[in-house]
N, CA, C and O atoms as a Tripos MOL2 file, in Angstrom:
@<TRIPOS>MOLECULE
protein
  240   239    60     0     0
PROTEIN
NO_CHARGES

@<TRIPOS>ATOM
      1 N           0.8560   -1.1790    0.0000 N.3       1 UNK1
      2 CA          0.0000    0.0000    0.0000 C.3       1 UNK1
      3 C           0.8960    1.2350    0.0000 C.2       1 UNK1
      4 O           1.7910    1.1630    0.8420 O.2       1 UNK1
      5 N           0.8810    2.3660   -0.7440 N.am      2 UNK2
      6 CA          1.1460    3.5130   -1.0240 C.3       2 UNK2
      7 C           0.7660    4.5820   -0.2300 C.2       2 UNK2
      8 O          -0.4090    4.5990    0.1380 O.2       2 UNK2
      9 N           1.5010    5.4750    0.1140 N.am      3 UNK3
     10 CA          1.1440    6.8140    0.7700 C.3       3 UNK3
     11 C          -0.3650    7.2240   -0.4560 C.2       3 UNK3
     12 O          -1.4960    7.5810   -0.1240 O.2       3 UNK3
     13 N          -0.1400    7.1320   -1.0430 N.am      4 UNK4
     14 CA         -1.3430    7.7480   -2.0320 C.3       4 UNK4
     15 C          -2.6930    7.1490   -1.7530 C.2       4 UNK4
     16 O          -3.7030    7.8190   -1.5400 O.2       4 UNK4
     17 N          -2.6290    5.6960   -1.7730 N.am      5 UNK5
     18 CA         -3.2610    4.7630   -1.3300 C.3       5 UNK5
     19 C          -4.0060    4.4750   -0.3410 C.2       5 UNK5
     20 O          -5.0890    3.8990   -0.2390 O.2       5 UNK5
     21 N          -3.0140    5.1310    0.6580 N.am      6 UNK6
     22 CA         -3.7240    5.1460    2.2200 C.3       6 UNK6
     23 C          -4.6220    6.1920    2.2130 C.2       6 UNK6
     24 O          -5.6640    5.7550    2.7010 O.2       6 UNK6
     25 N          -4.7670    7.5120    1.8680 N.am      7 UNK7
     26 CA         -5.4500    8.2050    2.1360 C.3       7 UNK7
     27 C          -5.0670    9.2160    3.1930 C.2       7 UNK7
     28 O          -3.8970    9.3510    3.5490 O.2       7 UNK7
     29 N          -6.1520    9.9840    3.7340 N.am      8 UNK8
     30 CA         -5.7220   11.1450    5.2820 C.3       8 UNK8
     31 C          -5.6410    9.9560    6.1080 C.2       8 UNK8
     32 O          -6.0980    8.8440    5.8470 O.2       8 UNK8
     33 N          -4.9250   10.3740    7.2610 N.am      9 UNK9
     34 CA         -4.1040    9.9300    8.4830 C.3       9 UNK9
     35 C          -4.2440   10.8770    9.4740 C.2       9 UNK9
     36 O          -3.8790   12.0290    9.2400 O.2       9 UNK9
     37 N          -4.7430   10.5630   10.6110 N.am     10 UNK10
     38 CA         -4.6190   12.0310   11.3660 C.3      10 UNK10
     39 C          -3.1930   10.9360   12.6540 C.2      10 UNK10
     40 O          -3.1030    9.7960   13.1090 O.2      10 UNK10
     41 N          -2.5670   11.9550   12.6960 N.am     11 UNK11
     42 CA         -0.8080   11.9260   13.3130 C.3      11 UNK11
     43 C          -1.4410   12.4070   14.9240 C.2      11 UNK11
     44 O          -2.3400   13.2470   14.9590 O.2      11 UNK11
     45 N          -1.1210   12.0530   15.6840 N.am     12 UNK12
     46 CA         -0.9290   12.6750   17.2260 C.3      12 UNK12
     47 C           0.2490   12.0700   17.9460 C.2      12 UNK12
     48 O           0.4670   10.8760   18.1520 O.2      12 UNK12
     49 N           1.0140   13.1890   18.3110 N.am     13 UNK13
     50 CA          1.9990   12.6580   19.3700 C.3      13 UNK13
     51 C           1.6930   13.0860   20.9740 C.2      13 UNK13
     52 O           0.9710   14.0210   21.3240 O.2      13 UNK13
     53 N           2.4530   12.1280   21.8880 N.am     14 UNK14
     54 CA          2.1460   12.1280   23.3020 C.3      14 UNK14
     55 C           3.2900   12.2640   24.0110 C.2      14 UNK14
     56 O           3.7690   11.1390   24.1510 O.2      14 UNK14
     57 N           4.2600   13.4500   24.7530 N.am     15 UNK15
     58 CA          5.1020   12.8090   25.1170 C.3      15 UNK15
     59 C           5.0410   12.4440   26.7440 C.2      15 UNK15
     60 O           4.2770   12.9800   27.5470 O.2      15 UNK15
     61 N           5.8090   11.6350   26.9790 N.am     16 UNK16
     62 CA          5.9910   11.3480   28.7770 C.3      16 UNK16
     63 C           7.4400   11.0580   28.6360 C.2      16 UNK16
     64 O           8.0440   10.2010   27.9910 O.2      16 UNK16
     65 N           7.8980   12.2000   29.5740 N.am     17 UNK17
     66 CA          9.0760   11.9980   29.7890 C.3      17 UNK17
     67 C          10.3440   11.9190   28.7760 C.2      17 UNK17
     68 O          10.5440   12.8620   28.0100 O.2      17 UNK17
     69 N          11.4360   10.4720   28.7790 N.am     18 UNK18
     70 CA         12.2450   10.4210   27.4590 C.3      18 UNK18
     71 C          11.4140    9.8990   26.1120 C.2      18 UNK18
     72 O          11.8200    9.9750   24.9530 O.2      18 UNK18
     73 N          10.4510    9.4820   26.4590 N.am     19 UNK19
     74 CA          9.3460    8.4740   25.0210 C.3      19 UNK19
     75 C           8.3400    9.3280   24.9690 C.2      19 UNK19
     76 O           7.8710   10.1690   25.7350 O.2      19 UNK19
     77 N           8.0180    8.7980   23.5240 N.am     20 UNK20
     78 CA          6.7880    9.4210   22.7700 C.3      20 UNK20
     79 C           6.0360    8.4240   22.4020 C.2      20 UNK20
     80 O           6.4920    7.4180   21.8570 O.2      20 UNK20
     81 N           4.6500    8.6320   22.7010 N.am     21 UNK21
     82 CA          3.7640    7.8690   21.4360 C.3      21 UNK21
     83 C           3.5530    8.4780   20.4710 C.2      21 UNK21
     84 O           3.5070    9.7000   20.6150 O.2      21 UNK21
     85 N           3.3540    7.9530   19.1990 N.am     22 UNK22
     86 CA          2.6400    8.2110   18.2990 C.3      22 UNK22
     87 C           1.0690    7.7930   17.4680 C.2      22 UNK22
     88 O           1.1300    7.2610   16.3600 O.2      22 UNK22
     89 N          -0.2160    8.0720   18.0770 N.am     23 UNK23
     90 CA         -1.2350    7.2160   17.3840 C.3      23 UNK23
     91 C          -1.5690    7.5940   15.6130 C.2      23 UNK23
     92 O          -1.6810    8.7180   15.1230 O.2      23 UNK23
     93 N          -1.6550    6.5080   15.0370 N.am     24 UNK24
     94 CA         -1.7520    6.9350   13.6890 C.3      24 UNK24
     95 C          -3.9230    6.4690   13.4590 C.2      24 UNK24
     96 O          -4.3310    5.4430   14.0020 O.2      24 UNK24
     97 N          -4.6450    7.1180   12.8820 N.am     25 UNK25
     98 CA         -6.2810    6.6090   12.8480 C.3      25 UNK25
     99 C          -6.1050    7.1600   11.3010 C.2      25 UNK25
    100 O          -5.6340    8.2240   10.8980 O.2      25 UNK25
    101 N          -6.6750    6.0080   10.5700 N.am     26 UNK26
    102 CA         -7.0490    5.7490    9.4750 C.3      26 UNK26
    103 C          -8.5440    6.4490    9.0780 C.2      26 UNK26
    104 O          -9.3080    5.4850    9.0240 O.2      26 UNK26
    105 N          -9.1170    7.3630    8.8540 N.am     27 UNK27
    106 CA        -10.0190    8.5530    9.0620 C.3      27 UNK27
    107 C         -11.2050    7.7150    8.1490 C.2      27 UNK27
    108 O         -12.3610    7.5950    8.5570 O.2      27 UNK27
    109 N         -10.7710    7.2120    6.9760 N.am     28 UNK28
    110 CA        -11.9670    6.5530    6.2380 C.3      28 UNK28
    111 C         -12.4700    5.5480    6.9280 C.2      28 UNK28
    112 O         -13.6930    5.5550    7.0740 O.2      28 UNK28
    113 N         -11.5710    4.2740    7.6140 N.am     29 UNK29
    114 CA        -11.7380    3.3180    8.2900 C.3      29 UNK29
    115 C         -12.1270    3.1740    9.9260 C.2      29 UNK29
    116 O         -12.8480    2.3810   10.5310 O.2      29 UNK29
    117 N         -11.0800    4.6350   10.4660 N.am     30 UNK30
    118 CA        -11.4860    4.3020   11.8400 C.3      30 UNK30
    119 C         -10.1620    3.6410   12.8270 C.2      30 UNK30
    120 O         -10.0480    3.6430   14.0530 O.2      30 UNK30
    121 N          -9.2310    3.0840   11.7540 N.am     31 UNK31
    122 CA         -8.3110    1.5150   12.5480 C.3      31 UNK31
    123 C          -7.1510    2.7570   12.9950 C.2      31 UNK31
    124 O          -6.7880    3.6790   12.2640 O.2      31 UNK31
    125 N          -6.8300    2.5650   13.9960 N.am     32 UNK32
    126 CA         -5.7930    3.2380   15.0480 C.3      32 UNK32
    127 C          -5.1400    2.4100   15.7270 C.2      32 UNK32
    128 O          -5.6230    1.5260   16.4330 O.2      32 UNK32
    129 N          -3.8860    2.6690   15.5390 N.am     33 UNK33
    130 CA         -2.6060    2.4680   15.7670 C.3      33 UNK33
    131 C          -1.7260    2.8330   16.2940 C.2      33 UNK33
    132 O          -1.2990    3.6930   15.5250 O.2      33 UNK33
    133 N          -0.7980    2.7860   17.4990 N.am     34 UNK34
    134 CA          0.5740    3.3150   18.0360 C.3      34 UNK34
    135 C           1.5500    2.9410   18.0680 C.2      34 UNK34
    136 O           1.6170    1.8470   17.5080 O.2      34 UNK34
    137 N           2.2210    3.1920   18.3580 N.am     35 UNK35
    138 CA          4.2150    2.8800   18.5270 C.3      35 UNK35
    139 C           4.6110    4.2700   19.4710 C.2      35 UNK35
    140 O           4.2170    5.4340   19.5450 O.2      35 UNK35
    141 N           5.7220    3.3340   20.1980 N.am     36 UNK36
    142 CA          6.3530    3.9760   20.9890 C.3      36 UNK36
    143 C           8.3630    3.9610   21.1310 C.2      36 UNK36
    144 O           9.2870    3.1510   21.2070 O.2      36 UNK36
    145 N           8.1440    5.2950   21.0970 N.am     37 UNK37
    146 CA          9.8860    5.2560   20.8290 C.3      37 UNK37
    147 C          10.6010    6.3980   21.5670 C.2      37 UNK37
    148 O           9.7510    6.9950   22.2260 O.2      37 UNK37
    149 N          11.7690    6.9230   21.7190 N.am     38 UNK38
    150 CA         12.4730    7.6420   21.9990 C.3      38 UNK38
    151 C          12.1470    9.3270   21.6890 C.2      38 UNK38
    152 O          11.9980    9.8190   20.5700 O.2      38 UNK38
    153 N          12.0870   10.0110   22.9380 N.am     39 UNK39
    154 CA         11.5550   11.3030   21.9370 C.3      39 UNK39
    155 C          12.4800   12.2680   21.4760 C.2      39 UNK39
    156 O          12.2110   13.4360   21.2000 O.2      39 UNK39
    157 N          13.7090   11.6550   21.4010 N.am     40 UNK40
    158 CA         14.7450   12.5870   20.4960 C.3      40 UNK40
    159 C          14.2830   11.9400   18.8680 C.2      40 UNK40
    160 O          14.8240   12.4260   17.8750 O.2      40 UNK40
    161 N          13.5690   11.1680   18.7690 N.am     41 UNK41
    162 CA         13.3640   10.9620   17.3540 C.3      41 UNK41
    163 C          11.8150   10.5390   16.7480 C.2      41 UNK41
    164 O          11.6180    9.4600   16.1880 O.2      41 UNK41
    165 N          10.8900   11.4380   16.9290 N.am     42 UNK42
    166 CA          9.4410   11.7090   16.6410 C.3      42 UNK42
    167 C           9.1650   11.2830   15.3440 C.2      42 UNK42
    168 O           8.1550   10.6900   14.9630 O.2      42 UNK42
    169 N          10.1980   11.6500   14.6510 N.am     43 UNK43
    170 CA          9.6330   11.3670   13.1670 C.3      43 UNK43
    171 C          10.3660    9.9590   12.9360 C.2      43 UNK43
    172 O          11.2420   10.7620   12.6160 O.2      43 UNK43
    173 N          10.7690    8.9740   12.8120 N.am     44 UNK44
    174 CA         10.9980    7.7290   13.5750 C.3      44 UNK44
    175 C          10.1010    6.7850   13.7860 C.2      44 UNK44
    176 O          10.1530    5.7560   13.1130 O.2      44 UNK44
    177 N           9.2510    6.9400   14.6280 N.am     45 UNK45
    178 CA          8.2820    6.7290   15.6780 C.3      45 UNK45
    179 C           7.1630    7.1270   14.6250 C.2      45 UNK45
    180 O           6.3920    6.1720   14.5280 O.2      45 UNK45
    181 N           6.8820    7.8980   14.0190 N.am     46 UNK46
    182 CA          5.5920    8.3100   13.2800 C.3      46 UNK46
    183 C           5.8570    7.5440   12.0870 C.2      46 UNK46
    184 O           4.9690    7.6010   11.2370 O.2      46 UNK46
    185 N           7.1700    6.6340   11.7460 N.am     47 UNK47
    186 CA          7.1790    6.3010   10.3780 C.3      47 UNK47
    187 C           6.5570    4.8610   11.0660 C.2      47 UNK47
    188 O           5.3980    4.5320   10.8100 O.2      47 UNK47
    189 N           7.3730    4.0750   11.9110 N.am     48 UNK48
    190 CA          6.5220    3.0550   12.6530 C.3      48 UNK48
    191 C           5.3950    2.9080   12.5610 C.2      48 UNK48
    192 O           4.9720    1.8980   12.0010 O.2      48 UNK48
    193 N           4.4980    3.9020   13.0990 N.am     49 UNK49
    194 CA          3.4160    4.0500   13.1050 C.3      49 UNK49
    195 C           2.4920    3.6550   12.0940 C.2      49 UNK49
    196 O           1.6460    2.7640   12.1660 O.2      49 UNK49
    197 N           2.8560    4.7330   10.7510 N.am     50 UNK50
    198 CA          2.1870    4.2420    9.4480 C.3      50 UNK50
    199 C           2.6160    3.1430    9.3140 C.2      50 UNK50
    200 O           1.7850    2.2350    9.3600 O.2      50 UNK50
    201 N           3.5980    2.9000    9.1660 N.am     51 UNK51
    202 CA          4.1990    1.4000    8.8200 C.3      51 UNK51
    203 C           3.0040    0.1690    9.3200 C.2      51 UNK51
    204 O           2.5290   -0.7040    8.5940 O.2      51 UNK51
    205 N           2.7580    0.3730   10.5320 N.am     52 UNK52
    206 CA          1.8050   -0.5830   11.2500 C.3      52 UNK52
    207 C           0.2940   -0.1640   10.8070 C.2      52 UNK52
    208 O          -0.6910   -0.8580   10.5550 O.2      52 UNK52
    209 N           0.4830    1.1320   10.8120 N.am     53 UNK53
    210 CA         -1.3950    1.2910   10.5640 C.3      53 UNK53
    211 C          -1.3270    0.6190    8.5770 C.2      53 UNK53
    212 O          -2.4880    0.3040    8.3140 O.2      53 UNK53
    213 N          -0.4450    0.3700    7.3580 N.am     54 UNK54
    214 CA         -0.9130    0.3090    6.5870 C.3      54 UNK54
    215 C          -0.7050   -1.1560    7.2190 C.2      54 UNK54
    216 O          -1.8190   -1.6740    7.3030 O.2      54 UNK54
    217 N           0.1400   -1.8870    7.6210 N.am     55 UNK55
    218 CA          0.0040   -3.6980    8.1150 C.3      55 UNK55
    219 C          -1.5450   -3.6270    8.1870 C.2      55 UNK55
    220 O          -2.2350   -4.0580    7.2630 O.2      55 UNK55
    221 N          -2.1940   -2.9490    9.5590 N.am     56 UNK56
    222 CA         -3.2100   -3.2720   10.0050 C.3      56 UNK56
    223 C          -4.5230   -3.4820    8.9700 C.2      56 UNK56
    224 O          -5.4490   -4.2900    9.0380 O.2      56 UNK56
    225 N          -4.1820   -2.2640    7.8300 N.am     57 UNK57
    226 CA         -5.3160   -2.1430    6.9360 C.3      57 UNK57
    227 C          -5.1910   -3.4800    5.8670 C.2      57 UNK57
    228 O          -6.2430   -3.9750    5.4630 O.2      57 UNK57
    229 N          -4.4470   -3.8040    5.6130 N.am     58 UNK58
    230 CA         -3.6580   -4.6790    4.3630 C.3      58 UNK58
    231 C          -4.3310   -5.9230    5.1900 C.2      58 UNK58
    232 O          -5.0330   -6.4980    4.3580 O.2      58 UNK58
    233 N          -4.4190   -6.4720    6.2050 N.am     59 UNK59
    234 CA         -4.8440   -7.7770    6.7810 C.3      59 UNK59
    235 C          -6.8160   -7.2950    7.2630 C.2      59 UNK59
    236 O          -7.4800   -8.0040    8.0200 O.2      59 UNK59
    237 N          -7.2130   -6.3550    6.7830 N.am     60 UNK60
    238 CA         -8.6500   -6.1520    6.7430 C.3      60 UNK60
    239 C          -9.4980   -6.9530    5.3820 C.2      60 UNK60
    240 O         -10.7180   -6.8410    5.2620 O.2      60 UNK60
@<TRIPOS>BOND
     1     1     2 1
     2     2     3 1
     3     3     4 2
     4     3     5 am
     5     5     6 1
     6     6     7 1
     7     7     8 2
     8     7     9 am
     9     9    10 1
    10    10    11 1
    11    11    12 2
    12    11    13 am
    13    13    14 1
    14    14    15 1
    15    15    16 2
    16    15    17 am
    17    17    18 1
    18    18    19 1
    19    19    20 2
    20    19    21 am
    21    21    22 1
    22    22    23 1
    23    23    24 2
    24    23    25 am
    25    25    26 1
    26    26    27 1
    27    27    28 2
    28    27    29 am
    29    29    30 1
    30    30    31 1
    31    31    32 2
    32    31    33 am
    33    33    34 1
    34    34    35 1
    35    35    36 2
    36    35    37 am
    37    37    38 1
    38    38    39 1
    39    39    40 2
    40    39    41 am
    41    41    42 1
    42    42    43 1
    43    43    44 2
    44    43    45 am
    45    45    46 1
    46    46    47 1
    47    47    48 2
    48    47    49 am
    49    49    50 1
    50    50    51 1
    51    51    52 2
    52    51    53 am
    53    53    54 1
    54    54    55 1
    55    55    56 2
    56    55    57 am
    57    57    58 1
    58    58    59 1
    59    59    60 2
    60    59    61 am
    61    61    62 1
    62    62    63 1
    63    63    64 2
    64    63    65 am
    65    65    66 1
    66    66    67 1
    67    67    68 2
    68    67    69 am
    69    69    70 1
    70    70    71 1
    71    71    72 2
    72    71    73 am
    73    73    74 1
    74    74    75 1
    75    75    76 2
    76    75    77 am
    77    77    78 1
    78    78    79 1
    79    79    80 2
    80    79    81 am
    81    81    82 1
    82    82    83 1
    83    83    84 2
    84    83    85 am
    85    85    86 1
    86    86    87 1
    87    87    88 2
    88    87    89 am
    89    89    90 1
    90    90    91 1
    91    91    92 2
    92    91    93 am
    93    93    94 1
    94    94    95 1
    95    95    96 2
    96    95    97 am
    97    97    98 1
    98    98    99 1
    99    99   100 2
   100    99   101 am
   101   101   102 1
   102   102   103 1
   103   103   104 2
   104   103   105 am
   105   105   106 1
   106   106   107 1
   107   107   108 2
   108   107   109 am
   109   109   110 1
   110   110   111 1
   111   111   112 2
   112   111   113 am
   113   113   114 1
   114   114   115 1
   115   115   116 2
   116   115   117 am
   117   117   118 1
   118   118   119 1
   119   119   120 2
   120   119   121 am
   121   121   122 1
   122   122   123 1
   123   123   124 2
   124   123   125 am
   125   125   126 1
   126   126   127 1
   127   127   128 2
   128   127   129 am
   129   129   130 1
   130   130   131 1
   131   131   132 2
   132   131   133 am
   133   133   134 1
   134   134   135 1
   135   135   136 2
   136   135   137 am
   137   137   138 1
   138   138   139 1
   139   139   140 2
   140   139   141 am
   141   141   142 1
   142   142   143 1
   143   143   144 2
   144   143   145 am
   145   145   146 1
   146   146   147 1
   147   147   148 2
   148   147   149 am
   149   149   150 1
   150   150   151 1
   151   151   152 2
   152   151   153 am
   153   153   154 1
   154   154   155 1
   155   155   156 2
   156   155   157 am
   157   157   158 1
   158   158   159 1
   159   159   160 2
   160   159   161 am
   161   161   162 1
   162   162   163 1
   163   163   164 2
   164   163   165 am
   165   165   166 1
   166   166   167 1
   167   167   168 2
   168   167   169 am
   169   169   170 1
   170   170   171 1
   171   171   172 2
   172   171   173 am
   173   173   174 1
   174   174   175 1
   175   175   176 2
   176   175   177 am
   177   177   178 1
   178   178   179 1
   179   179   180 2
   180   179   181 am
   181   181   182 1
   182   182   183 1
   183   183   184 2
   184   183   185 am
   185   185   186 1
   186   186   187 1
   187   187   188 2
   188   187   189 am
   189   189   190 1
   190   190   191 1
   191   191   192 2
   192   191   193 am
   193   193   194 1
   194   194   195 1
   195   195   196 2
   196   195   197 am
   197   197   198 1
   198   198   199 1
   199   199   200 2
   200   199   201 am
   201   201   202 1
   202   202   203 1
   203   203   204 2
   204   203   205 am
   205   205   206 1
   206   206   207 1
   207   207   208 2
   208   207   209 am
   209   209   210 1
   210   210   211 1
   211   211   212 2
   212   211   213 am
   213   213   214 1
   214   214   215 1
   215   215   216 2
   216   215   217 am
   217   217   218 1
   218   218   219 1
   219   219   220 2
   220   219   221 am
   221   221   222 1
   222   222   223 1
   223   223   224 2
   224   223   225 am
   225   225   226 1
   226   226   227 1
   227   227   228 2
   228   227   229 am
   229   229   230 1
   230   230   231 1
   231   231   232 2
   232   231   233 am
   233   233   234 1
   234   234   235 1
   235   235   236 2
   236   235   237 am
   237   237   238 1
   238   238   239 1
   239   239   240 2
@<TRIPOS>SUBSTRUCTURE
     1 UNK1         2 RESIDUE 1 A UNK
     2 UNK2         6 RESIDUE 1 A UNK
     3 UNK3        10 RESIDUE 1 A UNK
     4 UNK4        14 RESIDUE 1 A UNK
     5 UNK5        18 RESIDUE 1 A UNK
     6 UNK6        22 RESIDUE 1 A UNK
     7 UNK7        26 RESIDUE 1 A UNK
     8 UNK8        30 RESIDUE 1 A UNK
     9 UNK9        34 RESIDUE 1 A UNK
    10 UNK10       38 RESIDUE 1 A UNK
    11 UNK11       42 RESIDUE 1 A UNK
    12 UNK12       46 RESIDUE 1 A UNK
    13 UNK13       50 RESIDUE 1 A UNK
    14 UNK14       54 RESIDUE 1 A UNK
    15 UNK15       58 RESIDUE 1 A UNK
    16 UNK16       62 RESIDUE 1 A UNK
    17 UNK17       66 RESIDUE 1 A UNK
    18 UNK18       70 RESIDUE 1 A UNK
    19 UNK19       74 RESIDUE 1 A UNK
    20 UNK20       78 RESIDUE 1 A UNK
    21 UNK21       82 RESIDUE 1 A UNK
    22 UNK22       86 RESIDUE 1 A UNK
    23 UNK23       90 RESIDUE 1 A UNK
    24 UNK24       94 RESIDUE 1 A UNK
    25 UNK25       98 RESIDUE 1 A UNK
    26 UNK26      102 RESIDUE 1 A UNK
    27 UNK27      106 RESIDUE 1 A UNK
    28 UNK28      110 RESIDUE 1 A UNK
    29 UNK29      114 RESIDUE 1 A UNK
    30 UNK30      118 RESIDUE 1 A UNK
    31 UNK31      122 RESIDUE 1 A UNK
    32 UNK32      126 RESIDUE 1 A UNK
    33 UNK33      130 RESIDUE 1 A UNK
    34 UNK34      134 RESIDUE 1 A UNK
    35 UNK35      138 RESIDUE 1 A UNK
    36 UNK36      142 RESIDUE 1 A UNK
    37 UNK37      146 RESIDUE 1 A UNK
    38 UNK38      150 RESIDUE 1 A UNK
    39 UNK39      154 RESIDUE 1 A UNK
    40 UNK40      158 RESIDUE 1 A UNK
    41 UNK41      162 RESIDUE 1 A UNK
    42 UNK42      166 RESIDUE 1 A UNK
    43 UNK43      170 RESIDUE 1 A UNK
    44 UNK44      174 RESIDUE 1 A UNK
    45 UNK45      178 RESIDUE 1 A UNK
    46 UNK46      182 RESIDUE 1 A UNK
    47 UNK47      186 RESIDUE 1 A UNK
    48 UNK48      190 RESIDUE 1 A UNK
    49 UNK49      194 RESIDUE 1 A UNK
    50 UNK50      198 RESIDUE 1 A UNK
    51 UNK51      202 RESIDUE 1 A UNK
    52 UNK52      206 RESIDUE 1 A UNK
    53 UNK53      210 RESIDUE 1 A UNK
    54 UNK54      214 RESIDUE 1 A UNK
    55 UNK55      218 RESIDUE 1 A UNK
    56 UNK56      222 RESIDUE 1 A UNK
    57 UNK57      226 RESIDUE 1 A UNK
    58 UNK58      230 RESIDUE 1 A UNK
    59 UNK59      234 RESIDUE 1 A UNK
    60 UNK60      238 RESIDUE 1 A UNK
């Protein structure tokens, strides 16, 4: 699946402390997703994220 493919994504980050979450929600679908990583590296952590939210959609 393609960035094009996927569609809007709405991005939220959380931080606590040295870690961040990142939830990724699939806006047409609904399917939401996180990863958690280091917060010297956010964008990292947000690629994870999609990474897993297109897994999640691809096994729908």
């Amino acid at each position: 699946m393609t960035d094009a493919e996927l569609g809007e994504v709405i991005v939220e980050f959380v931080r606590n402390g040295p870690y961040v979450k990142c939830s990724a929600v699939h806006t047409a679908s609904g399917v939401e997703v996180s990863a958690i990583g280091p917060a010297a590296e956010p964008r990292a952590v947000e690629r994870v994220a999609v990474a897993k939210l297109k897994r999640a959609l691809s096994q729908r």
